[in-house]
TORTORKE-848158 format. One record per residue (C-alpha): residue in three letters; x negated, y negated, z. Coordinates in steps of 0.02 Angstrom, whole numbers, plus 32768, in hexadecimal, padded with zeros to 4 digits. Last residue first. Layout:
<rs>
{r 'ala'; {X; Y; Z}}
...
</rs>
This chain:
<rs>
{r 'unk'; {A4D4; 0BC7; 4DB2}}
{r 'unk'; {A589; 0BC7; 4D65}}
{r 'unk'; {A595; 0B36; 4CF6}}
{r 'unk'; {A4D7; 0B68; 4CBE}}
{r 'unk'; {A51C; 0C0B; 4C7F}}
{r 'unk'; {A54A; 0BBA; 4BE5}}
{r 'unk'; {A535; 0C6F; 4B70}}
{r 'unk'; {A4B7; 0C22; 4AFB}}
{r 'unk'; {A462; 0BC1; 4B80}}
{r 'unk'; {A43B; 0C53; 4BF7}}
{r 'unk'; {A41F; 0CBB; 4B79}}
{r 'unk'; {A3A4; 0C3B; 4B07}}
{r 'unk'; {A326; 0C42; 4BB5}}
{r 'unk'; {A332; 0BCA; 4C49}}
{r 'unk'; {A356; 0C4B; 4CE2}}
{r 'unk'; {A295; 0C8E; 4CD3}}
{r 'unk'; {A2BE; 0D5A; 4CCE}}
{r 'unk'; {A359; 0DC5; 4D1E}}
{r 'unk'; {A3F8; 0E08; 4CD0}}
{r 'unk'; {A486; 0E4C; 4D14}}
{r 'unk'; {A509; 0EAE; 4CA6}}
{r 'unk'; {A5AC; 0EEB; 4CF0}}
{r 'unk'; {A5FE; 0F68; 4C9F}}
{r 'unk'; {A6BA; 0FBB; 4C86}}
{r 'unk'; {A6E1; 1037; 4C05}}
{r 'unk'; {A77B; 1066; 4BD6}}
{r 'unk'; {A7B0; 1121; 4BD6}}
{r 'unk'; {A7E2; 1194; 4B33}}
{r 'unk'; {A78D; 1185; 4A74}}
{r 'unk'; {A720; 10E0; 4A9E}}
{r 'unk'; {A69D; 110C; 4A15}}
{r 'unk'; {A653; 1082; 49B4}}
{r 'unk'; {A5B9; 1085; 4A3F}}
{r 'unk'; {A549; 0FDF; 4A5B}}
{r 'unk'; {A484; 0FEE; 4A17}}
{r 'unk'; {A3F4; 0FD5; 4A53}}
{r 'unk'; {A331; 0FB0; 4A20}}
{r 'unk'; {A2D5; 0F8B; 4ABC}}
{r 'unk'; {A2D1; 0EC1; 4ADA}}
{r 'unk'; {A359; 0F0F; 4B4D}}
{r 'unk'; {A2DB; 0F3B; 4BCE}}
{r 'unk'; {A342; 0FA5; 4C31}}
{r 'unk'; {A38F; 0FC6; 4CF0}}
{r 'unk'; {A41A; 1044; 4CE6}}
{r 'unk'; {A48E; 104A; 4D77}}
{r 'unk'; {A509; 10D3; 4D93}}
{r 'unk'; {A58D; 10AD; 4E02}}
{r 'unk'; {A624; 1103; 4D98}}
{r 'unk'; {A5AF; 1186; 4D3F}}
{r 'unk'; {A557; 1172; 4CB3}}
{r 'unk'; {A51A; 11A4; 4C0C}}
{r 'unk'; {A49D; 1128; 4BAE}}
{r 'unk'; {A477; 1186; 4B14}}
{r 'unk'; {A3D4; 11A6; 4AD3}}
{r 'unk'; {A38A; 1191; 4A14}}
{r 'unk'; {A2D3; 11CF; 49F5}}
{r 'unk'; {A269; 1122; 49D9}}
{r 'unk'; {A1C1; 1180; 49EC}}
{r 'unk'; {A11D; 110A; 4997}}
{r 'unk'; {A121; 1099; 4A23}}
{r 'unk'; {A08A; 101F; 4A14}}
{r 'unk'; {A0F3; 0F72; 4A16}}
{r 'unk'; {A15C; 0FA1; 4AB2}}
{r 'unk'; {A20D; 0F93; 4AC8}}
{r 'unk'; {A23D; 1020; 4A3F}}
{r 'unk'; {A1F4; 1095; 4AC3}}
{r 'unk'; {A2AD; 110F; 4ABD}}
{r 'unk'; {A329; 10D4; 4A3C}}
{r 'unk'; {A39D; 10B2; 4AB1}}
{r 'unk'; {A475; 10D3; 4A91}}
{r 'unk'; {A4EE; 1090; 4AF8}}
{r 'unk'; {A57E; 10F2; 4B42}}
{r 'unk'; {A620; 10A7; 4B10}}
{r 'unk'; {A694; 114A; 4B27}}
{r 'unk'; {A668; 11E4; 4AAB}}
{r 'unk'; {A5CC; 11E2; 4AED}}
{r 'unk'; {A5E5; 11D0; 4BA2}}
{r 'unk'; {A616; 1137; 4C1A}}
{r 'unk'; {A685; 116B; 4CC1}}
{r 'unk'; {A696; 10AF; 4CFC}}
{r 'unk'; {A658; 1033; 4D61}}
{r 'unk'; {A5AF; 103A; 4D17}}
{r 'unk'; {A546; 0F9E; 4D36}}
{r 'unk'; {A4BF; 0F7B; 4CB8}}
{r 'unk'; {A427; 0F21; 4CF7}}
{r 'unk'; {A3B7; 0EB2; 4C8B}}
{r 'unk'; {A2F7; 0E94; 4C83}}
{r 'unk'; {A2A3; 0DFF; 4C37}}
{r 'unk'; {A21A; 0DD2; 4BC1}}
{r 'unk'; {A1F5; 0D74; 4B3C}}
{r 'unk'; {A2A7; 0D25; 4B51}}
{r 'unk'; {A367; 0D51; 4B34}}
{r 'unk'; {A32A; 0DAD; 4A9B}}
{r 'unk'; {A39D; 0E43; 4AAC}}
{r 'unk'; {A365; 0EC2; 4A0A}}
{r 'unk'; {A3DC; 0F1A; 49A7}}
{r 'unk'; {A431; 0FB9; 4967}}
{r 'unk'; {A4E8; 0F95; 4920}}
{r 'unk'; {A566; 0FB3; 4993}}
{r 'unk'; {A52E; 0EEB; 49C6}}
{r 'unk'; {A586; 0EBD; 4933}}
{r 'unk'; {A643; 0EF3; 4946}}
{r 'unk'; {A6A6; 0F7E; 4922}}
{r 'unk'; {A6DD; 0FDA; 49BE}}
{r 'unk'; {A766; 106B; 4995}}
{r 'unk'; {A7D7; 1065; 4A15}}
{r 'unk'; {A7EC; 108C; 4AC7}}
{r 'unk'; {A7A2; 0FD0; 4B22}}
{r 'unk'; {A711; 0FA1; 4B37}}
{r 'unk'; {A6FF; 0F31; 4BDD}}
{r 'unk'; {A675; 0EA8; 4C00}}
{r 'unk'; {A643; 0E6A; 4CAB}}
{r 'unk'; {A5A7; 0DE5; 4C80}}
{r 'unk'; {A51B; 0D9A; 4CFA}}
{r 'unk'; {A49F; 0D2F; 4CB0}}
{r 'unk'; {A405; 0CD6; 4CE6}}
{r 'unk'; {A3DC; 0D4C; 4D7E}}
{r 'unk'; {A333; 0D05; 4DBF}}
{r 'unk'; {A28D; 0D50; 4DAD}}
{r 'unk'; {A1D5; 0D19; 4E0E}}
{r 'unk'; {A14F; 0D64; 4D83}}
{r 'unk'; {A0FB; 0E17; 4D49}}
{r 'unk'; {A1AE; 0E29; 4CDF}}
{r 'unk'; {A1AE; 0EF5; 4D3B}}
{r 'unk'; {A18D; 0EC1; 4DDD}}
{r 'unk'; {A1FF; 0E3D; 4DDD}}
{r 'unk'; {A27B; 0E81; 4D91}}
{r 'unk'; {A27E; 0F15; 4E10}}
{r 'unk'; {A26D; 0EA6; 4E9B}}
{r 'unk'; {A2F6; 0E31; 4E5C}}
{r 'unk'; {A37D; 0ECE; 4E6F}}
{r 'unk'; {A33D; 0F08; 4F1C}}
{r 'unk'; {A348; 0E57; 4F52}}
{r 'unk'; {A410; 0E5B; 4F1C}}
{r 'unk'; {A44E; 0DA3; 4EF0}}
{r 'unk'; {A4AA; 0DF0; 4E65}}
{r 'unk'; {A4D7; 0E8B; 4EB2}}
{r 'unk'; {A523; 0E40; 4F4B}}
{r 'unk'; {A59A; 0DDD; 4ED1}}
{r 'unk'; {A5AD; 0E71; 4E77}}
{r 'unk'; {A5E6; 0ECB; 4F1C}}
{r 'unk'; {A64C; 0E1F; 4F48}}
{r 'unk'; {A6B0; 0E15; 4EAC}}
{r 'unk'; {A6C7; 0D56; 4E8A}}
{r 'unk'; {A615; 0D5F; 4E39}}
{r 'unk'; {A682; 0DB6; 4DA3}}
{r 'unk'; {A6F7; 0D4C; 4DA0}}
{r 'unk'; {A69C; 0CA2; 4DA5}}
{r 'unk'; {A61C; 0CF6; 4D19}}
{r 'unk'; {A69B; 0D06; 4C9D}}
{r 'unk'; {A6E2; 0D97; 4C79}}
{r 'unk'; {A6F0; 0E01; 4BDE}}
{r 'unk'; {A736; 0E6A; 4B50}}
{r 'unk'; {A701; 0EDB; 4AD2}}
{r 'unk'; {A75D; 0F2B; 4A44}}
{r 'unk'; {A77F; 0ECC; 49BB}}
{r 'unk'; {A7DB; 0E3D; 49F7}}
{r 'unk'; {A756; 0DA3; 49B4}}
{r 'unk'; {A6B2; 0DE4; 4955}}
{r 'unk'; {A6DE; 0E00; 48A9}}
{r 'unk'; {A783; 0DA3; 48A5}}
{r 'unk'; {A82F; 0DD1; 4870}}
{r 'unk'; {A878; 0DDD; 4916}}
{r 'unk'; {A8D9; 0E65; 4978}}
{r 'unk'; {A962; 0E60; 4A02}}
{r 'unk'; {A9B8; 0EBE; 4A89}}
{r 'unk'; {A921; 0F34; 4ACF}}
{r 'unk'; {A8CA; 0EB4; 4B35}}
{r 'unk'; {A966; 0E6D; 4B68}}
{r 'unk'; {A96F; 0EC8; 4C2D}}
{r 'unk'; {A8D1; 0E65; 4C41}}
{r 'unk'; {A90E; 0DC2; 4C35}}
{r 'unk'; {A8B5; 0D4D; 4BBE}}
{r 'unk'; {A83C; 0CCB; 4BB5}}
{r 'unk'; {A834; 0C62; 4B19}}
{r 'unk'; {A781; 0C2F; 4AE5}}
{r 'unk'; {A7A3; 0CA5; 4A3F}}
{r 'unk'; {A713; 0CF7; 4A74}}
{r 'unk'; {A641; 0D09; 4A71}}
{r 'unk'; {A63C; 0C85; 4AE3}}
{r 'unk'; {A692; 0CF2; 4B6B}}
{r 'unk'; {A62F; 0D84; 4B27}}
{r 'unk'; {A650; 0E1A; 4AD6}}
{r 'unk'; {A703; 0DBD; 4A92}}
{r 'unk'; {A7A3; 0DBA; 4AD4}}
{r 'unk'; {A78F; 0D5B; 4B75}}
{r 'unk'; {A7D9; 0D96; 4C0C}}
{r 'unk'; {A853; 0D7E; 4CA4}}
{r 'unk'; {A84F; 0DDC; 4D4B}}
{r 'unk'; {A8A6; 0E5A; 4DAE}}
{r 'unk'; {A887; 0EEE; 4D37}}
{r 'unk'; {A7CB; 0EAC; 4D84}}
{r 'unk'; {A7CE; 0EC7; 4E31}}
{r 'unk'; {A815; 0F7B; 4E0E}}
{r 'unk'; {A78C; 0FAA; 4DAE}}
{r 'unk'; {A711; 0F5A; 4E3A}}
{r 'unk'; {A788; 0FCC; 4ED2}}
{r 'unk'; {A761; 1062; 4E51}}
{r 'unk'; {A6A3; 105D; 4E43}}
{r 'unk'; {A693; 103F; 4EFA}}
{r 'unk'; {A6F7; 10C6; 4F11}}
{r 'unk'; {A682; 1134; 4EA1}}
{r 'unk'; {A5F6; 10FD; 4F33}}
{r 'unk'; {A55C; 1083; 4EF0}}
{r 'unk'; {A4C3; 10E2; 4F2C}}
{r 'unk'; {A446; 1065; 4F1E}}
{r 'unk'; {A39C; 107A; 4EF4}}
{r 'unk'; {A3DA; 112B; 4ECB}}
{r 'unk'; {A444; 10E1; 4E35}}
{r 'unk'; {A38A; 10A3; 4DDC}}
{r 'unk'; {A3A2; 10FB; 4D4A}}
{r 'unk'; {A320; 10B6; 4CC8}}
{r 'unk'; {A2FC; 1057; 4C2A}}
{r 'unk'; {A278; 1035; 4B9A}}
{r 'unk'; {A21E; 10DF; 4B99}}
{r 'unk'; {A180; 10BC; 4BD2}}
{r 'unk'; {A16E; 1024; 4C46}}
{r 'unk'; {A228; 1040; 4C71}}
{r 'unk'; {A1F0; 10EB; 4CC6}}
{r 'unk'; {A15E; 109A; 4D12}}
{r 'unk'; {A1BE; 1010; 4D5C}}
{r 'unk'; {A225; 1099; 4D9F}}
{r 'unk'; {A199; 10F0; 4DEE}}
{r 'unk'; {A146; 1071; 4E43}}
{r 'unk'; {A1F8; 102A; 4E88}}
{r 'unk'; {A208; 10E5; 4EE2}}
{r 'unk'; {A14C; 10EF; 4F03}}
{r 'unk'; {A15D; 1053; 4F74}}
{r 'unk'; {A0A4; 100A; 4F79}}
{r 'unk'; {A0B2; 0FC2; 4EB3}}
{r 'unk'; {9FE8; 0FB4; 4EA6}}
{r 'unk'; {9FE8; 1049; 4E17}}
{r 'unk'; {A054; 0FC1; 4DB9}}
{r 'unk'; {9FDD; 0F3C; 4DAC}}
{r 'unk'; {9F88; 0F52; 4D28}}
{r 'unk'; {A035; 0F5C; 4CB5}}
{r 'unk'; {A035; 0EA0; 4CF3}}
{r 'unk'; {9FA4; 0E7F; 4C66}}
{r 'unk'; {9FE2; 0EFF; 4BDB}}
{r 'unk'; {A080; 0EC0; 4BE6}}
{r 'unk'; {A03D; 0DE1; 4BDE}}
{r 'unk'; {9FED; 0E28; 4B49}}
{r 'unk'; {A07A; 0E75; 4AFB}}
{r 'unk'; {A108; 0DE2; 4B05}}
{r 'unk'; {A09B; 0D6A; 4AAF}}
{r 'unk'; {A083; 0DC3; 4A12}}
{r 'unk'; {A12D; 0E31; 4A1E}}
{r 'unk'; {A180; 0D8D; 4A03}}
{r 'unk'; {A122; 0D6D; 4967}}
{r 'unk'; {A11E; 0E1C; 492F}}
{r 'unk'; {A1FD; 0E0A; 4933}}
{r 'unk'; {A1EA; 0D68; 48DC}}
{r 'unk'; {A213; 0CC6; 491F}}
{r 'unk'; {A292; 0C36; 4920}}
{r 'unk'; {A307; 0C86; 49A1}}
{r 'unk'; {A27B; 0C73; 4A17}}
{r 'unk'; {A275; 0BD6; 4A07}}
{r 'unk'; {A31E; 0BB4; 4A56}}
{r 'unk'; {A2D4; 0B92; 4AF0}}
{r 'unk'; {A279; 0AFE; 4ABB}}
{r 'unk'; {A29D; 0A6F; 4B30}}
{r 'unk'; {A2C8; 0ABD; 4BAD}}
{r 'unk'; {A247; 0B3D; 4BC3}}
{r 'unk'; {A1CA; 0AA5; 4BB0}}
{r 'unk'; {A1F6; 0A5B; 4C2B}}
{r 'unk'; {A202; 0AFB; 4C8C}}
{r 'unk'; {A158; 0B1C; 4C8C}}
{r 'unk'; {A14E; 0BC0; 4CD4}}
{r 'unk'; {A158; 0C2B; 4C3A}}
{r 'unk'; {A0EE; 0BB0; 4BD8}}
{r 'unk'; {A063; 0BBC; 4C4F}}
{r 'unk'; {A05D; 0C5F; 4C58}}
{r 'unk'; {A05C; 0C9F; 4BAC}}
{r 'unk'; {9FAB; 0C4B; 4B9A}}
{r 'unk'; {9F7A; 0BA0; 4B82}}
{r 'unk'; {9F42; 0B7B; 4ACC}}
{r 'unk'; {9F85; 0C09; 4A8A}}
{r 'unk'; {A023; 0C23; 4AEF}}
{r 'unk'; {A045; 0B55; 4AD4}}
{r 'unk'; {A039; 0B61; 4A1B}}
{r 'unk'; {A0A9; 0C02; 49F6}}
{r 'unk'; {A125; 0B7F; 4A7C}}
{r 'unk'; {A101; 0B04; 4A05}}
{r 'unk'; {A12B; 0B70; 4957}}
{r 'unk'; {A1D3; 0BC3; 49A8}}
{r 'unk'; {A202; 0B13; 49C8}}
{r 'unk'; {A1F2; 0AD9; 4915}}
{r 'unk'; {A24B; 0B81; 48E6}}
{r 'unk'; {A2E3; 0B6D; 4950}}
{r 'unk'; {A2DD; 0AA6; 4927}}
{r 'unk'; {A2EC; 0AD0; 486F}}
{r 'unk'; {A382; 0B49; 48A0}}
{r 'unk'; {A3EA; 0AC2; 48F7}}
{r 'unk'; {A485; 0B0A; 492F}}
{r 'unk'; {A448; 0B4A; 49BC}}
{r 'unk'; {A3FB; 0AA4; 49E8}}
{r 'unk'; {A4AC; 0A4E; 4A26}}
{r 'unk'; {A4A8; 0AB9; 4ACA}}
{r 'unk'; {A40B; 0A5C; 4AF6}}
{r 'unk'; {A488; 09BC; 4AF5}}
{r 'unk'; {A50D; 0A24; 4B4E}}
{r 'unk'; {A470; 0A4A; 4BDB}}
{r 'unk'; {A45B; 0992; 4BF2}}
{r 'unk'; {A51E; 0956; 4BE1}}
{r 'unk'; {A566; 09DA; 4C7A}}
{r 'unk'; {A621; 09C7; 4C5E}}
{r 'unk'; {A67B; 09EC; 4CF7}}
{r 'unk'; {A6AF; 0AA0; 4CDB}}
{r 'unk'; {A750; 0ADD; 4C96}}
{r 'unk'; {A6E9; 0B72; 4C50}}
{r 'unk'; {A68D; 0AE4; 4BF7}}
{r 'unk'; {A6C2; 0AF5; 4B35}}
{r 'unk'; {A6A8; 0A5A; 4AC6}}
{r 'unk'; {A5FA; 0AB0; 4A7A}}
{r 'unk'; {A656; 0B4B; 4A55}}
{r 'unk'; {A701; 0AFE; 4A2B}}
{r 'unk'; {A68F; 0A95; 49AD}}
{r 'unk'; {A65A; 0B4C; 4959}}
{r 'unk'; {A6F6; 0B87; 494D}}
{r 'unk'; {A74E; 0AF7; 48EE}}
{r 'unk'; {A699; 0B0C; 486D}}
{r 'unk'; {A6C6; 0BC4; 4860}}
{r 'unk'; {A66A; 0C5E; 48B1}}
{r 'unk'; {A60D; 0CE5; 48A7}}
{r 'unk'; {A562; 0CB1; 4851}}
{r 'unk'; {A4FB; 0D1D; 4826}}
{r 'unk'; {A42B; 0CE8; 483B}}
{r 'unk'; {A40B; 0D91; 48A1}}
{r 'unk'; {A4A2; 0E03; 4881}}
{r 'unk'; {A42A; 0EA0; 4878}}
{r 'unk'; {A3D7; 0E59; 48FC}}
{r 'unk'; {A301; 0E7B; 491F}}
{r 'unk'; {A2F7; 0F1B; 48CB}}
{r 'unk'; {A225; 0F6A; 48AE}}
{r 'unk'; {A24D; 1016; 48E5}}
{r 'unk'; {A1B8; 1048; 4884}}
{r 'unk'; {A15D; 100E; 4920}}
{r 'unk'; {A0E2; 0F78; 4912}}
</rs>
């Protein structure tokens, strides 16, 4: 295993109070309550169940291989979570293998412009894939614009917040004494952000799954969509701490920039190979970009949000595609969405 051995620094903390925690497992985005998946929702807050699943799905890899627990959504259901229960070699022990086997494969990828991308994430953990595209700086502008429109959560993550939407002309009116809550990033729900019709395009984009799929070795799905804004002060908060996204074994997500996004302004920061067990580099690089740039990673990568917002907000949409059921996808309730 690398040096760079971090799973979370805030692994195990917990954020919020017991008043918090019910709104959590009350809240349903005004959503007809969906009992089976609320039920599943319960299991986060059971850590013996984290580590009693993380010990059957260790089971089911051994005794059947990685693929037949990936595709087995039974048993994706029921013990999605167990990943939270393990250790950072223990994930990297069934992700690896199933790597090395797809890796195989890459020199068969006919289109040299996805071959070479998948080879770039292979290595280094993430890639610029804007020429796949060519998202136009008015583009960028007509999605900032969309979203001054539209009310937001105060908090990284809509479930990650104080649950109370907001207007956006009040995101610099009011702090809170809380270590995750007002302190810097903001963001939209999934109904607002697949209300835009370019991210709606990007989200069921073929180009998009192609990538993911190529690069997971299996049939991908989005399983979370997120528009988040930072806004131009100092950004305290955990994830600006360096860390590791374990949405699922594996998975690959797609960050959005709609906004000029530089090192002094909310770039994130990569420590370079840190997705793969034998890297031995980790050098530190920063995610500048352009309004339209699109940066597809492997966020199991070690990463790291930027405390620096000195003068422009940043606006980003964040796609992410792997098997839909996965702790993400339940974690953040995108199941009242899709």
């Amino acid at each position: 295993m690398s040096k760079e051995n971090i799973y979370s620094p805030n692994k195990g903390r917990n954020f919020y109070s017991v008043k918090e925690i019910l709104n959590k497992i009350f809240f349903t985005f005004k959503k007809k309550r969906k009992i089976f998946y609320e039920l599943l929702y319960l299991t986060f807050a059971i850590k013996l169940y984290h580590k009693i699943s993380a010990k059957i799905i260790i089971f089911f890899v051994k005794r059947f291989g990685f693929d037949f627990y990936n595709n087995n959504k039974i048993l994706r259901l029921l013990f999605f979570s167990g990943i939270r229960g393990m250790s950072l070699e223990e994930i990297f022990r069934i992700r690896e293998p199933h790597i090395i086997k797809i890796k195989k494969n890459d020199d068969k990828i006919l289109d040299d412009n996805y071959k070479n991308i998948i080879i770039e994430i292979r290595e280094k953990g993430f890639c610029n894939v804007s020429n796949i595209f060519n998202l136009k700086d008015k583009d960028a502008e007509n999605v900032k614009n969309f979203f001054k429109t539209k009310e937001l959560y105060n908090g990284h993550d809509p479930l990650q917040s104080d649950l109370k939407k907001i207007n956006y002309s009040k995101i610099y009116n009011h702090e809170a004494k809380h270590e995750i809550f007002n302190k810097g990033y903001f963001s939209f729900d999934v109904e607002t952000s697949l209300e835009n019709q370019l991210i709606n395009n990007l989200f069921t984009s073929k180009k998009l799954k192609i990538i993911a799929d190529l690069y997971c070795g299996f049939d991908t799905e989005p399983y979370t969509i997120s528009t988040m804004l930072n806004i131009k002060k100092e950004i305290l908060h955990p994830v600006t701490s360096f860390h590791r996204d374990t949405d699922d074994f594996i998975s690959l997500g797609f960050f959005i920039y709609w906004s000029k996004t530089d090192k002094n302004n909310g770039a994130t920061k990569y420590k370079i190979g840190s997705h793969r067990k034998d890297n031995n580099n980790n050098s530190e690089f920063i995610l500048e970009a352009n309004p339209g740039t699109i940066i597809a990673g492997d966020w199991m990568g070690l990463h790291s949000g930027n405390q620096k917002m000195e003068d422009r907000e940043r606006l980003i949409t964040m796609i992410r595609f792997g098997k839909k059921i996965n702790q993400s996808y339940m974690q953040t309730k995108s199941y009242y969405f899709f």
